[in-house]
NUGU-343729 format. One record per residue (C-alpha): residue in one letter; x, z, y. Coordinates in pm, whole numbers, padded with zeros to 5 digits, always signed. Layout:
BEGIN
AXZY;...
***
This chain:
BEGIN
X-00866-01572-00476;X-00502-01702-00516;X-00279-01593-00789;X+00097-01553-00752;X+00346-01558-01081;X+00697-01516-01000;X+00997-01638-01240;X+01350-01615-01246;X+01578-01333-01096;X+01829-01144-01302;X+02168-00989-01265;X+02447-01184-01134;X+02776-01134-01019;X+02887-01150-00640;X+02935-01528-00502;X+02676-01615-00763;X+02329-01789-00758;X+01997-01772-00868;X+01680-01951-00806;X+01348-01754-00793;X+01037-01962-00892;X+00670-01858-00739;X+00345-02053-00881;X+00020-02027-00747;X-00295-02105-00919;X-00656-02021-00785;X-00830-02142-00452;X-00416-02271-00380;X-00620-02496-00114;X-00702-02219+00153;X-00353-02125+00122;X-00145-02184+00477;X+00206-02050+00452;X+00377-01873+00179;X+00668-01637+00207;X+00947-01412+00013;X+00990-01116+00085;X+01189-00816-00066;X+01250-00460-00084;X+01529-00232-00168;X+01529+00109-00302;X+01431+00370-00047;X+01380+00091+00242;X+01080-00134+00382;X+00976-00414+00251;X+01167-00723+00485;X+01124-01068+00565;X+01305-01356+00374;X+01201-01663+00407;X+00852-01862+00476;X+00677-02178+00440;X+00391-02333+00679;X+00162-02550+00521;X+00073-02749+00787;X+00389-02872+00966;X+00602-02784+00661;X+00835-02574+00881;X+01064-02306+00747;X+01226-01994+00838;X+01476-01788+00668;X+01592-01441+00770;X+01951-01379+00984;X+02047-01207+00714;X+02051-01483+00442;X+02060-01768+00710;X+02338-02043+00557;X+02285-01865+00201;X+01934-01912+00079;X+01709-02218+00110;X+01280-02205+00054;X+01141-02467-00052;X+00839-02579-00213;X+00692-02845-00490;X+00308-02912-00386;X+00239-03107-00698;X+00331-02813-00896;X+00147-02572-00652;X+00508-02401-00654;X+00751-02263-00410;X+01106-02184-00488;X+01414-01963-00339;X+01770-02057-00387;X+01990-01781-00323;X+02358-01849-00322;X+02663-01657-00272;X+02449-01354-00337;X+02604-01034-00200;X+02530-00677-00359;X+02336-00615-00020;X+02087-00849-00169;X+02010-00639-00432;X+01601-00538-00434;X+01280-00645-00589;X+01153-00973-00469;X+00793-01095-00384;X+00656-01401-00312;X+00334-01395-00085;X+00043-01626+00038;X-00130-01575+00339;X-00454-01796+00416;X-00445-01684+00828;X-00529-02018+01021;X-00310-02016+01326;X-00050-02252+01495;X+00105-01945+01665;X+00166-01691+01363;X+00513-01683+01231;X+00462-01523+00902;X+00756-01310+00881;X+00572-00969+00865;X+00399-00856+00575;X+00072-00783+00681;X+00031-01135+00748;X-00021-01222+00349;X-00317-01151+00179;X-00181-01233-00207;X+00131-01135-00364;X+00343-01184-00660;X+00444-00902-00931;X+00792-00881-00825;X+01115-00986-00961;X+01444-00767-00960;X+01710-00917-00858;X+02060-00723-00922;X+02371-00825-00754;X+02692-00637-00874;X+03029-00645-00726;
***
């Protein structure tokens, strides 16, 4: 089993920033990509960003392409999103995820791909 425990999040002002914080603890070895996600009142739950263990690739979603940056501390068994020049559109409950799927092909931008997931954190962007 992995365990997820999300930090950070908040309200903040258009234009601002905030960094979300995602630690994992448990069997963090079988773990090979890790990925936010978040969802919005009323709408599905949508790719962010994502992390591949074994090539250390990233991906981050068209929609916060040029905004927000994934990246991740293996020492600390940590991952972390920097979100800047937040928009109100951003607005919605964050999760981090880890999937432990062994494959060179799998992108890990849908859900269904993850297997653990974090308790959420709200994130509120006002105008």
């Amino acid at each position: 089993q992995v365990q997820l425990v999300e930090s950070g999040g908040g309200l903040v002002q258009a234009g601002g920033s905030l960094r979300l914080s995602c630690a994992a603890s448990g069997r963090t070895f079988s773990i090979t990509a890790m990925g936010w996600f978040r969802q919005a009142p009323g709408k599905e739950r949508e790719f962010v960003a994502r992390t591949k263990w074994n090539d250390d690739s990233t991906a981050t979603a068209d929609s916060v392409k040029g905004r927000f940056t994934i990246a991740r501390d293996n020492a600390k068994n940590t991952m972390y999103l920097q979100m800047n020049n937040l928009k109100p559109e951003d607005t919605a409950v964050y999760y981090c995820a880890a999937s432990k799927i062994y494959s060179e092909h799998a992108h890990f931008t849908t859900p269904g791909q993850y297997e653990y997931w974090g308790q959420g954190s709200q994130v509120t962007v006002s105008y």
